[in-house]
N, C-alpha and C positions, 0 to 999 in steps of 0.2 A: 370257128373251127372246133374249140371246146364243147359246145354246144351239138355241134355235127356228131363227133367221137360220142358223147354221153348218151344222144340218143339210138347212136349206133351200138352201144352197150346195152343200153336196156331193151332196144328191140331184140338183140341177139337173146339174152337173160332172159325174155320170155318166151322166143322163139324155142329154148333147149329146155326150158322147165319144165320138172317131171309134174305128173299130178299132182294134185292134195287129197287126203282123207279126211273124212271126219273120224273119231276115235273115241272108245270110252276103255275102258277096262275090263278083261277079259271076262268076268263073269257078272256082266252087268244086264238087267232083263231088258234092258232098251234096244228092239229090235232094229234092224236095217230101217235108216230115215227117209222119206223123200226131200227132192230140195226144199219144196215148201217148209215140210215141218225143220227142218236145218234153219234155217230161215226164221224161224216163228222162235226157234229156241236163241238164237242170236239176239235175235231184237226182243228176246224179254216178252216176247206176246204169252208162250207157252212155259212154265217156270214147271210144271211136274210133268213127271210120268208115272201114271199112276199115282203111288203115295212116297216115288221117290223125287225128293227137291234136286233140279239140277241148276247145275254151276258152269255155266258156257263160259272158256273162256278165249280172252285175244293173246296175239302178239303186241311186240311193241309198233305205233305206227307208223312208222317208215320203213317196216319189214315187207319183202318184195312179197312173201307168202302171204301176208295180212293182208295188202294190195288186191290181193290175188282174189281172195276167198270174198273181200267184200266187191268185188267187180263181179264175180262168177257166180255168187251165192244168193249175195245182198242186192244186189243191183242197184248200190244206190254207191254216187260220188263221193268223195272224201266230205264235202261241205252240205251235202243233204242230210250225210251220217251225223256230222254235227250240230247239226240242227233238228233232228230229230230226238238224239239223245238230250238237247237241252230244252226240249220240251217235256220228255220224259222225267227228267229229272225235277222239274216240277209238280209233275203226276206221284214222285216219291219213289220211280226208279232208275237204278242205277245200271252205266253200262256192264258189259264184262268184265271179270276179273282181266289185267292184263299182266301177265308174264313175261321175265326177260327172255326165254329162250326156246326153242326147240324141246331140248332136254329137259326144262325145266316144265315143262307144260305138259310131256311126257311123263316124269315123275309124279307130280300133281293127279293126272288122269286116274295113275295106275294105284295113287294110296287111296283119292279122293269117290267116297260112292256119287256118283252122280255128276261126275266132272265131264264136260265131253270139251275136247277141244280139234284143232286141225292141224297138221303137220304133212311134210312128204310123206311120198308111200314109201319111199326104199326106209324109212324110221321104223316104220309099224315091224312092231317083234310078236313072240310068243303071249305077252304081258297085255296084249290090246287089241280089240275088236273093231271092226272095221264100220262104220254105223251110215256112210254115205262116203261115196268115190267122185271127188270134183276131175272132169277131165279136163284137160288144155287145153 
């Protein structure tokens, strides 16, 4: 029965969940992304734009939003992600910075040149550009 309710909860949680944005800083030259390059920049394929270094970063991993973005974005499972990264990390890189919070990755975005991270939409304020729109 616990099992029945829990998955009736998370199917509800993503049935109501608003989109996710990708996001950098409001005055940041990194135009509108496609998913690909979203994509490319997450898994560490593409580390510049132009001759600005960027800094992708995650949530914590058992954030329903973190869930979210690597099902929508990445297309890869929780255990293909981890096994890709620890092949990476033999190659000498490392995954994204990961942040505790919403807020805090918002904060991060907005001092940080080159940060771009994901958050809901209804977050994005005056402070932050919009760089790719995940829809539900």
């Amino acid at each position: 029965m616990i099992k029945v309710c829990f998955s009736l909860l998370l199917f509800l949680q993503m049935l109501f969940a608003e989109n996710l944005v990708v996001v950098a800083e409001r005055h940041s030259d990194i135009p509108a992304l496609s998913a690909e390059q979203v994509r490319m920049v997450f898994l560490k394929k593409r580390r510049f734009w132009k001759t600005l270094k960027l800094h992708p970063l995650n949530l914590p991993p058992r954030e329903p939003l973190r869930q979210n973005f690597e099902k929508k974005v990445l297309h890869l499972s929780q255990g293909k992600l981890d096994a890709y990264w620890t092949k990476e990390h033999y190659l000498g890189v490392r995954p994204p910075y990961t942040l505790g919070s919403v807020k805090s990755t918002i904060l991060y975005v907005k001092k940080v040149k080159g940060a771009i991270g994901y958050i809901p939409e209804s977050k994005v304020d005056g402070g932050l550009k919009i760089l790719y729109r995940v829809e539900k």
